[in-house]
N, C-alpha and C positions, 0 to 999 in steps of 0.2 A: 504494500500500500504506500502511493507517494503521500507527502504532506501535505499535498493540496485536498487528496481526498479525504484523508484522516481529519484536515480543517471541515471539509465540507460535512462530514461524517459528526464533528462535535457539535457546529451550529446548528443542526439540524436535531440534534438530540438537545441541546439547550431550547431547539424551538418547542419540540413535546412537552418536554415537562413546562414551559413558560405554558401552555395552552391548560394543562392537566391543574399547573397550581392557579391560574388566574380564572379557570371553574370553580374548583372548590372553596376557593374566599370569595367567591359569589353566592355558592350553595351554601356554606355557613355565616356570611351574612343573611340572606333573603332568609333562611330559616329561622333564624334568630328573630329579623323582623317579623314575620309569621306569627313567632311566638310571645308576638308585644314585648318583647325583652328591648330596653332603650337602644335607639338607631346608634348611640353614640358608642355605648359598649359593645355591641355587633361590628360596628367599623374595627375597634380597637382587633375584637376576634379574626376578623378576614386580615388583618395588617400583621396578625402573630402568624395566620399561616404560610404571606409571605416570608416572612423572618424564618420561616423554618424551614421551607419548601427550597428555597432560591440554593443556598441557604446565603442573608446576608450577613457580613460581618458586625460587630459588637461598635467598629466605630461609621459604618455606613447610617446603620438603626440608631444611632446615637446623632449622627447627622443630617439625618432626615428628618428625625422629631425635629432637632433645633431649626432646621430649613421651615419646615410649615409652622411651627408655633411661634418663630417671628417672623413669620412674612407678613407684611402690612396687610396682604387680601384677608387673612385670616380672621385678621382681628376688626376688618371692617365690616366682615359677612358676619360675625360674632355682635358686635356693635347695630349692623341694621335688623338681625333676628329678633333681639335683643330691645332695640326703639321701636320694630313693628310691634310686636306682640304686646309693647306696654299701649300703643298707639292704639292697633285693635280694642283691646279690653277696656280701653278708656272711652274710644264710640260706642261698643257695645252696650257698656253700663251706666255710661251716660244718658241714653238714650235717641243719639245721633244716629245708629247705625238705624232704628227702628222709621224714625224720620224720614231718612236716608232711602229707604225699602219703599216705606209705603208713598211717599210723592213721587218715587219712580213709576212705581206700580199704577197710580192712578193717572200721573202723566203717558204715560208708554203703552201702559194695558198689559202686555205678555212680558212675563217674569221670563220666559224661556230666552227672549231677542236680549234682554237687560243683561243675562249671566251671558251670553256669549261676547255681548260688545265692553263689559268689563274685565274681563278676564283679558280678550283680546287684547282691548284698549293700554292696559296697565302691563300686558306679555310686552307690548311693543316698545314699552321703557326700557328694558332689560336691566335692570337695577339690581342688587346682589338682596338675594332672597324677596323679589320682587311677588312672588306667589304670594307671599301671608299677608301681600296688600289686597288684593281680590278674595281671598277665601274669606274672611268675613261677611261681607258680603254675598258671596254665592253661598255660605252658612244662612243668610237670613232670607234672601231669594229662592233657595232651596228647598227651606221649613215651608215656604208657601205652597210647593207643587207637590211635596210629599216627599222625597228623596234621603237617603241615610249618606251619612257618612263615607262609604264607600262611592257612590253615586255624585256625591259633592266635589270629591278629592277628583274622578276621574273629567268633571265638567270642567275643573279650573286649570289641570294638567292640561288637556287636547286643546281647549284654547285661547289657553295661554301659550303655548307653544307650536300649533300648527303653521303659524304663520312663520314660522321661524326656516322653513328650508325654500321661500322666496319674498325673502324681506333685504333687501338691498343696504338698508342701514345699521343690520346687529353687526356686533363686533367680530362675529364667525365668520360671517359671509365676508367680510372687508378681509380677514385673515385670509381665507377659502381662495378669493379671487386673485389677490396679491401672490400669493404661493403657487398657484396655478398661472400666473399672467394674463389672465381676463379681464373684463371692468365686472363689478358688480351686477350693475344692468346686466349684461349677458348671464350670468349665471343665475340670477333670479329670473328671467326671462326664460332660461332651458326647461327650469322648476316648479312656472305658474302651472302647466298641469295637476302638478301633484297638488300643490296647493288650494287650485278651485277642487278638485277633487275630493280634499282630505274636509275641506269647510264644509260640503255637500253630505258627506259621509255624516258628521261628527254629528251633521243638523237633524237626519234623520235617524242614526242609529243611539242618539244623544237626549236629543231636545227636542225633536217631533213627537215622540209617544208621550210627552210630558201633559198631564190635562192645560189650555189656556186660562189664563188669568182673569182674560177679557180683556174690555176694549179702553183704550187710553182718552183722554182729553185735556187737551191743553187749557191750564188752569193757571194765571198769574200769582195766586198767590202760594199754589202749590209748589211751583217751580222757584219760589222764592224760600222756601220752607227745602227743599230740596238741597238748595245752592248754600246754605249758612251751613247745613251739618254734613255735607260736605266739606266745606271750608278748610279742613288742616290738613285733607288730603290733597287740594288742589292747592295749598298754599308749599307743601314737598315738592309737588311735580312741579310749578310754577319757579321754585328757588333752584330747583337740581337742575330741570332741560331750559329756563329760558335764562336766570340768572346767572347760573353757570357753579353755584354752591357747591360745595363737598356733598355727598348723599345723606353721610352721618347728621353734618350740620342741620342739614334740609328735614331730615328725621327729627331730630333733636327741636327744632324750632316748631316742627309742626304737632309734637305731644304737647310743648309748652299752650298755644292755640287750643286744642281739646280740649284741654283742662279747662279754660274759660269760657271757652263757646258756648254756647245756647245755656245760662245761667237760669236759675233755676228763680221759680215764679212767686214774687212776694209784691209785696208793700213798699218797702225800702225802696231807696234811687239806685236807678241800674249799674252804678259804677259799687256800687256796695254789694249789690248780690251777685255780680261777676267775680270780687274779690275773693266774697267770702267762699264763690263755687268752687274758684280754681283751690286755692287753700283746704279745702274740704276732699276736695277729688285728689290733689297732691297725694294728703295723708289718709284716703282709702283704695285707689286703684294703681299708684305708679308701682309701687314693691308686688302684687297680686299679680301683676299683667306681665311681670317679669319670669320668663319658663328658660330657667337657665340648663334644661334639658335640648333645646334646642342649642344653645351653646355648644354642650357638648357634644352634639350630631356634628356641629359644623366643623370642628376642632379632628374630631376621628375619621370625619371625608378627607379634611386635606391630609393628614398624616397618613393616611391610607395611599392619594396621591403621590407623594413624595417617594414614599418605600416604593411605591409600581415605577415609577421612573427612576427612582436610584438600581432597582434591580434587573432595569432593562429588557424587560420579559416580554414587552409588549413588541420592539422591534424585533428579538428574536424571534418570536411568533411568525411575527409580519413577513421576514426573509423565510421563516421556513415554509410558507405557505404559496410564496412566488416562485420557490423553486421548486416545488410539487409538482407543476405543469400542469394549474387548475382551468378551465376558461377562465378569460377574460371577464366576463360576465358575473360569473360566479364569483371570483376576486373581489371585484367592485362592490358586489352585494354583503357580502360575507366577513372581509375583512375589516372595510369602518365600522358597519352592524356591533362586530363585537367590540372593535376598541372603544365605541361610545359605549357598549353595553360597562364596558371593564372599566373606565375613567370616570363616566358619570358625570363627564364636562366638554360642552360644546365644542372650546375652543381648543382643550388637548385633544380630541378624537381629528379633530380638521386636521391640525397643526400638524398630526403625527402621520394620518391617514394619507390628504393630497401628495407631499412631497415623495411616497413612494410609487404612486401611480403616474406621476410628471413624467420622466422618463421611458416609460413604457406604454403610452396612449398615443398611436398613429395620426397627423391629422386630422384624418377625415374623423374620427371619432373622439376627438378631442375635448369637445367642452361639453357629449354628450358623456365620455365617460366620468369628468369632473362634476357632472352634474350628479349622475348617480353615487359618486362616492358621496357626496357634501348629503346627499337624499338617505343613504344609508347608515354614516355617521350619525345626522339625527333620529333619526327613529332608534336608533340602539342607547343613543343619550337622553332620549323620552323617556325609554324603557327599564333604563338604569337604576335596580335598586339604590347604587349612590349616589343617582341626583337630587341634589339637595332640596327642587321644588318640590320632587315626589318626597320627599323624606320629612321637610317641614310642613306642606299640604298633609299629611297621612297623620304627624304628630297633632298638627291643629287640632284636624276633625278625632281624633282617635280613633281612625278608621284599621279594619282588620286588611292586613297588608296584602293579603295575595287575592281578596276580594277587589283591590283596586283593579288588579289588570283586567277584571269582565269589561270594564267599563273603557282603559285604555288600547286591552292587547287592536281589538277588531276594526277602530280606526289608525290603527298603525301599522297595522299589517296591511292592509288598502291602498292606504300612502306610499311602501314602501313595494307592492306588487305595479301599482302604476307607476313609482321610477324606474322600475325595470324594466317595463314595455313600451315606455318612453324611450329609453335609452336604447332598446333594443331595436327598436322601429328605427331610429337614428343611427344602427348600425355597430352597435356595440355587440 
């Protein structure tokens, strides 16, 4: 045997076992989640069996914790969990979200159009743990049509994120395209199929069988009643995409706001019972609204991250799977699929996936095979026990884990059949 083979011969045995150990800290994470055991301590569990499996060293594990537990993103997804959830529970029990609900309701009429254009509306910020800004909400839209917890989680996941594999402005696609040498346009363009498709699906497999609400009517004072308890969520988006704020800031500023809003009804001059509301709400909701389980979700996602990139299992994977001699077709579909299944992050499944298919897509199939990997990568990132929407949408609702996917697996599998007959028709 020369050394080239004996090389060829070990990367390809490092790529087995990267596929054998990056199943089973999937299968013992999602069973842990299964079994409601906290998403944070289940991360830690799938992150011990890479430590064991790989196997990595005592100062890799040791600098990988340090890598994610000071990484700024860590602590700012920790920080917005963190301001959401005190934010939520301060509309909730203030009585904003209920406001909030019903002047949609009577403005709009159907509660089904409401939860899909918020979810959408707020997916389209991409904000870090931007989900637990809409599940409140499709929590209180949802009580109206009759739906559980599992049924909530799967309405605020699809979408919030369908639009996500032809949206020209998230930060993936901008990644996706640059790395590929496309313009954006183009590849959101390749993708509107799947995406008028996946809205179509999601309506009727989702939102159509839901009873209607009825019928809306535009009411000035309703829409005024509407617009105030709203207020400190439009005063975040307002400070983060047009001011240009920190997101934290923008968070932080906008709990302060709830706390005062819609003051409660007395006698006194309005600047006294605004006072005395916020004061009052300070010292009963801000500590209660704080679910510092969510922290730890967000903390054992990136640490989990880090050790799957320091122990390079995903590229081995990846080589060993291109030189199998699988279709082309197959490739495309199969290998972003799982790297988003495995990383549980948009922009690492892009980041990891495009640059190995660049080199080996012909012309003429060129940005129709770009299109299918960027189509594949997300739905495996949908699907990802560790991504963090599914993980804090699930934690929210307390919804039972593997009941989510009735609701998400069959509009993403849809999605993910018509990138492929897209692409395929285009010659892949």
């Amino acid at each position: 045997m020369t050394y080239n083979d004996w090389w060829i011969e070990q990367r390809q045995g490092r790529g087995r076992l990267g596929i054998i150990t990056i199943i089973i800290a999937i299968v013992v994470i999602s069973v842990m989640a299964i079994k409601r055991i906290n998403i944070g301590l289940a991360m830690l569990a799938g992150s011990a069996v890479l430590i064991i499996m790989t196997p990595l060293s005592l100062e890799q594990v040791l600098g990988a914790a340090q890598t994610a537990l000071i990484n700024p993103i860590t602590w700012i997804l920790i920080g917005s969990v963190l301001l959401i959830g005190m934010l939520g529970y301060i509309l909730k029990n203030s009585g904003a979200m209920d406001i909030m609900v019903d002047s949609l309701v009577k403005l709009v009429g159907d509660s089904r159009w409401i939860m899909a254009v918020l979810a959408g509306v707020i997916g389209a910020l991409v904000v870090p743990g931007g989900a637990m800004l809409s599940a409140p909400m499709i929590d209180q839209l949802g009580d109206k049509v009759g739906i559980g917890p599992e049924y909530k989680t799967g309405v605020n996941i699809i979408f919030r994120h369908v639009w996500y594999v032809s949206l020209p402005i998230i930060p993936s696609m901008l990644t996706a395209a640059s790395l590929a040498n496309v313009t954006p346009k183009e590849l959101a363009a390749q993708n509107l199929p799947v995406l008028l498709v996946g809205l179509v699906s999601a309506w009727f497999l989702l939102l159509q069988p839901l009873p209607k609400s009825g019928g809306g009517k535009w009411n000035s004072k309703e829409f005024f009643r509407f617009a105030v308890s709203i207020l400190p969520l439009l005063l975040v988006i307002f400070l983060y995409v047009i001011v240009g704020l920190h997101f934290l800031v923008s968070l932080a500023l906008g709990v302060v706001v709830a706390l005062f809003n819609l003051p409660e009804a007395g006698d006194s001059p309005l600047l006294s019972r605004v006072s005395s509301t916020g004061i009052h709400r300070a010292k009963t909701m801000l500590f209660p609204g704080i679910r510092l389980q969510l922290a730890l979700a967000v903390a054992g996602v990136m640490l989990f991250k880090e050790l799957l990139a320091v122990s390079g299992l995903i590229n081995g994977f990846a080589l060993n799977l291109v030189n199998m001699g699988i279709p082309m077709w197959l490739l495309l579909l199969v290998m972003p699929f799982i790297i988003g299944l495995a990383t549980g992050s948009h922009e690492a499944a892009v980041a990891i996936a495009i640059p190995i298919f660049v080199p080996l897509l012909s012309p003429d199939i060129y940005l129709a095979g770009i299109g299918l990997t960027f189509i594949a990568a997300s739905i495996g990132y949908m699907l990802s026990p560790l991504h963090l929407c599914v993980i804090l949408t699930r934690e929210y609702y307390n919804a039972r884990f593997a009941q989510i996917y009735r609701y998400i697996l069959p509009v993403t599998m849809i999605m993910l059949a018509t990138g492929l007959i897209v692409a395929v028709l285009r010659g892949v």
